[in-house]
Every structure is written in structure tokens, then in C-alpha cells.
N, C-alpha and C positions, 0 to 999 in steps of 0.2 A: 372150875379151876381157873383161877386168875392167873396174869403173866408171873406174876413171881411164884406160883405153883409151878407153872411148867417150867419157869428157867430153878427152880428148886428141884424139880424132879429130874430134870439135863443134869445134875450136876450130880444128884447123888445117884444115879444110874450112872456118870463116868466115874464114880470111885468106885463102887460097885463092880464092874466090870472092870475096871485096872487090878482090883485085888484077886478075881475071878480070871484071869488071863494075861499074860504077860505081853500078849499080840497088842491088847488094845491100844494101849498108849502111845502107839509110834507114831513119827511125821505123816509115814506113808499111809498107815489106815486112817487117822487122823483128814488125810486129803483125801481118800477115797470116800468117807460120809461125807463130808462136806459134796461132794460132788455128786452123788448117792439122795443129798436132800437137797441139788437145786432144782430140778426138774417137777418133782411136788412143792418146792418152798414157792416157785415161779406160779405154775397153777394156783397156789392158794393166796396167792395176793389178791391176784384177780379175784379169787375167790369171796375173800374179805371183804371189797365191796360189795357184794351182791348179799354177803348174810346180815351186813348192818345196816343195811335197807329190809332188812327180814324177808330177802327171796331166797332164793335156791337156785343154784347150777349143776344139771347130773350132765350136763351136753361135755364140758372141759376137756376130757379125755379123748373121746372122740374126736372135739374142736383141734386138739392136738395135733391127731394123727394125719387128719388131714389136712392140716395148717403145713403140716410135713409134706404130706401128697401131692398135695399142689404143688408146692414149690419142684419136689423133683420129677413130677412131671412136665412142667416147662421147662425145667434142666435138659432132659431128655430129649423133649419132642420140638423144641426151639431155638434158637441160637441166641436167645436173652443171654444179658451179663450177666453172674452168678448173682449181683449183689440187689438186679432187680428180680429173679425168680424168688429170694428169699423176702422184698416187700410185697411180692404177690402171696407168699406164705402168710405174712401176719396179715394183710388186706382179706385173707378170706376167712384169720379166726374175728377177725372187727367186724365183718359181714353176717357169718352166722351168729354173732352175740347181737347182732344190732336186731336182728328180724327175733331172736330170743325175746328180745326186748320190746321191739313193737308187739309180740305177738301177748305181751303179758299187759302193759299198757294199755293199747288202744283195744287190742283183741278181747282184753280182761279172763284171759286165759290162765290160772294158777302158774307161778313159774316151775312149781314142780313137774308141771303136766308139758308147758311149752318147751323145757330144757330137755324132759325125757323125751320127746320128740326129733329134739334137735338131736340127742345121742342118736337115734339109730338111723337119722336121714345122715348125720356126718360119718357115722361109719359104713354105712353102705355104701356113699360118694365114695371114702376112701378106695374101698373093694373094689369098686367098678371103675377107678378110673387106675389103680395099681391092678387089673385083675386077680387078685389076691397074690403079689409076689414082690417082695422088696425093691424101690428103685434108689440111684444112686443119686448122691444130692451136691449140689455144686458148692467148690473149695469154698467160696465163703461162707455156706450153711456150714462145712466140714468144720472149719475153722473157730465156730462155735462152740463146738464139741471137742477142740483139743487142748493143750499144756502149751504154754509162748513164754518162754522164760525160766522155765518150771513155776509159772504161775495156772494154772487150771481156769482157762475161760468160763467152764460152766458156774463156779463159783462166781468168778467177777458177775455175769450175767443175773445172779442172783444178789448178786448186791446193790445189783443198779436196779434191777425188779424191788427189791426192798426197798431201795431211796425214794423212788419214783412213788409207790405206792403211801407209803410214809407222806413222800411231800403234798399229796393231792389228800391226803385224808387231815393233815395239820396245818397244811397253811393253803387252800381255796378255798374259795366258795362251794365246788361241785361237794369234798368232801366233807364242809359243815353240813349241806344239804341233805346228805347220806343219812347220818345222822339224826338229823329232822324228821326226815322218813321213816327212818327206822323206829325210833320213839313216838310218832302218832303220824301217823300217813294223814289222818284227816286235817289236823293241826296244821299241816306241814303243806297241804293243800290250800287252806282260809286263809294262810300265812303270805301268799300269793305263791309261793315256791312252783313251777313248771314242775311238776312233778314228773309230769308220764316222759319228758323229755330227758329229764333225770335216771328215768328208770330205763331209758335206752339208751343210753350216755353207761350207766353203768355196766350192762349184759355185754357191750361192747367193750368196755375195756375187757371185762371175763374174759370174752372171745380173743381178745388181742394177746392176753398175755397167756392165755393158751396155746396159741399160735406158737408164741415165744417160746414156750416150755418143749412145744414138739419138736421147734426146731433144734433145739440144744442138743434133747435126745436123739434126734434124724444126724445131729454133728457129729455124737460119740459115736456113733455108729457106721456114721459115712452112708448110710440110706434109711430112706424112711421105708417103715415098717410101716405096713396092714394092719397089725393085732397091736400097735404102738398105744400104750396108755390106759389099758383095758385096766378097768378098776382104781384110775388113777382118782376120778372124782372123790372116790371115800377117802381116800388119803388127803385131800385138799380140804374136805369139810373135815375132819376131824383135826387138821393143825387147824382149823381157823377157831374151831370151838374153843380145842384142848391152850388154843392162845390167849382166852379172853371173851372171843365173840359171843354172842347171844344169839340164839338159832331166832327170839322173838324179836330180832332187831335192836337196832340205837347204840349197838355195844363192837370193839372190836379196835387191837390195833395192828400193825405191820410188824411192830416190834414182838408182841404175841404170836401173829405165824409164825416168824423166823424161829424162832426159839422152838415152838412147838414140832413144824417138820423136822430140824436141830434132831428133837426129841424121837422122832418118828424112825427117823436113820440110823441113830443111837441104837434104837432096841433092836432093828432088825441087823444092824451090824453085831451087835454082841451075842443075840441068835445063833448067828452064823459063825460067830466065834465059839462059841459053845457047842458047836454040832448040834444044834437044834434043826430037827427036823422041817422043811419048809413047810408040812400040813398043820403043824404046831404053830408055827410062827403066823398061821391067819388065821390060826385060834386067837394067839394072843394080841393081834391086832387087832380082830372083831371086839374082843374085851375092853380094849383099848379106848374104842370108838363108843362099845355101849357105857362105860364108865365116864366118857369126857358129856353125851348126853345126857347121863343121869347127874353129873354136876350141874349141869346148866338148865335144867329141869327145877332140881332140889335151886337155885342162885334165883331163879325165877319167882318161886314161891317165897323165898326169904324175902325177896324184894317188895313183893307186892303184900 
């Protein structure tokens, strides 16, 4: 499914549901997806690099939670300023992405195999060092997570997530490199490219802007959660697919996430406007996910 597929399927799923319910179309629900899909649209930026290098991140979610954990654990147990517990939150999702990253690199570890790793050493840190119980997070995490103007931060936040990722994938070097890698890792290697540096430069932003996602959600909530983000990975890989990307690399843009999570919060908002049951709605999610793979399966084979 290319980007004009998913911002084509955004649009006729909101007529759809405008003519299926009269809730849909207001300011207010209207601001509640949007805010509904910053917290996966953030994840999946991050995410973006790493599939058009043709790796994989299952760690994000977890990277998350405890990108949260940390910070309000210094909150708590230290008399840090609010505004340095929250760069010790993103300093430790750019730390578990980084070692994601040596450990795929240098280690020559599959990234499926080092990220899944990484999922259950990050959620366990989180457990052990919350012992499984919510902590409270300092006003400027909070401040993340709330309305200043009646503008909704967690949106802004996603926009600036989108810019940023946007700008590093169209106008640097790191992000032609992506690129390069993704379309022949070996090519891209004879080419002189620093590859494995590359590849840890990447898993690190992952880590970072997952950090960032948890915080957003640790914001709406005024604490971070323990079980924060459980399952949020599939939702991150399927906007990045259902955007454009190519699970075999080279392919992918930010403008495609955006739209695709867009698309993600769309359908579980009109779910829920429809009285769809939630065991229903990760059926239809599941479908979701195995239909934006089997496009890019079937786009794979056209291609070659």
C-alpha cells in the first residue's frame, strides 16, 4: 500500500464513519485521535528508520515504558530539576537503541533477535525499578501530556517528531545512507558508507524517539506506567509498512507514517464509536497488520 493508498483509505474511512455516526466529525473527537495517534505516530518514526535500513525494532514499546521509568524514578528518588529527569528519560531510550544497535552491527546479531531481547531486558528494568506500580512524573514530563491554549501538546510533539524525522531522512547524509542500506547493504558497504556506525546511529534514534513517545504517554497520565506500551511495537510497524515502507528495505517515508498511524486511530476511534467490542477491534487490527504485509510482500514481487 503506497502513501496515497493509506492517505486514500484516511479519507474514505472518515466519510465512512461521518455517515455511520454523527459523533465522528466534531472538533472534540477529531482532537482526541489526533492525540490517540501521537504516541504510536512518535514510535513509528523512529520506527521508519530502522525498516529502510531493512531491520526491525520489537524493543520500542518497552524502550518506552522505561524511557518513562527512569525519568520518574529520578523524579521521585532525587531532587533533579524536572526538566533534567525527562533528558535522562530520552538518554536511556538512545542508550538502549544504541546497544540494539552495536549488538546487530558489530555483534552480527539478527535485529529481530537483538530488539527482542532488548523488549524483555527493558521491561523487566522497568518492573524492577517501579516494582510493578505506577510513579509520578515531573510537571515538565506532565506538561507533555497536556492542552496550553487549547492546543494539545501531544500533537504538537508529533509534529515536531514528524519534522525532525522527515528532515533527517530528505535533506542528510545519515538519511540518504538509510537508504543505501536498505537497497544493498553490500553496495552500500564498497561504497565506502560506515555502515555498522550507521546501523547504530539508527537503533539509537529508535531508542530516542521511543523514549519520547513514553514520555508523552507518562504526560497524559501524570505517571509512568509499568505495563505502558505493551503491544505498541505492532502498531509502529504496521503504520510504517501500511505508509509506504518496505519490511525488505530502501523504501519509506515520515509522510507515510503520519498518515498511516492518522489511519490507525481512525479505525479504532470509529470502533469505539460503533460499540465495537474491544476483542473485535484486535481482530480487526490483526487484519490490518496481516493485509498491509501481504501488500508489501505482493509490491516486493512486482518489483523484482
Amino acid at each position: 500500500m503506497m502513501n496515497n493508498g493509506a492517505l486514500v483509505g484516511l479519507i474514505v474511512l472518515c466519510v465512512a464513519l461521518f455517515i455511520a455516526t454523527p459523533h465522528f466529525l466534531t472538533v472534540n473527537n477529531l482532537v482526541n485521535i489526533g492525540i490517540q495517534a501521537a504516541t504510536v505516530a512518535i514510535l513509528a518514526f523512529g520506527m521508519t528508520f530502522v525498516i529502510i535500513t531493512a531491520g526491525i525494532d520489537l524493543s520500542v514499546g518497552s524502550v518506552a515504558a522505561l524511557g518513562a521509568m527512569v525519568s520518574a524514578s529520578f523524579f521521585v528518588n532525587t531532587s533533579l530539576p524536572g526538566w533534567v529527569t525527562l533528558i535522562l528519560g530520552l538518554l536511556t531510550g538512545l542508550l538502549a537503541g544504541v546497544i540494539c544497535g552495536m549488538a546487530t552491527a558489530w555483534g552480527k546479531i539478527p535485529s529481530f533477535i537483538a530488539t527482542l531481547a532488548m523488549m524483555s531486558i527493558a521491561r523487566g528494568a522497568t518492573l524492577v525499578i517501579s516494582q510493578g506500580s505506577p510513579m509520578p512524573t515531573a510537571d515538565t514530563v506532565n506538561w507533555m501530556g497536556s492542552t496550553v491554549a487549547g492546543v494539545p501538546i501531544p500533537i504538537v510533539m508529533m509534529v515536531i517528531a514528524g519534522l525532525v524525522c522527515w528532515f533527517i531522512l530528505e535533506r542528510t547524509v545519515l538519511g540518504r545512507s538509510m537508504y543505501a542500506i536498505g537497497g544493498n547493504l553490500e553496495a552500500a558497504r564498497l561504497s565506502g558508507l560506515p555502515v555498522r556506525k550507521i546501523q547504530v546511529a539508527v537503533f539509537g534514534l529508535s531508542g530516542l524517539f521511543a523514549a519520547l513517545s513514553g514520555l508523552v504517554m507518562a504526560g497524559r497520565l501524570t505517571s509512568a506506567q509499568p505495563q505502558a506500551g505493551v503491544g505498541y511495537e505492532l502498531d509502529a510497524i504496521a503504520a510504517v509498512v501500511i505508509g509506504g515502507a518496505s519490511l525488505a528495505g530502501g523504501a519509506g517515508k515520515a509522510t507515510g507514517t503520519l498518515v498511516s498511524a492518522l489511519l490507525l486511530a481512525v479505525i479504532r476511534n470509529g470502533l469505539n464509536l460503533l460499540n465495537v467490542s474491544s476483542f473485535w477491534q484486535q481482530i480487526v487490527i490483526g487484519l490490518v497488520i496481516a493485509l498491509a504485509v501481504g501488500f508489501d510482500v505482493i509490491r516486493n514481487k512486482t518489483a523484482n
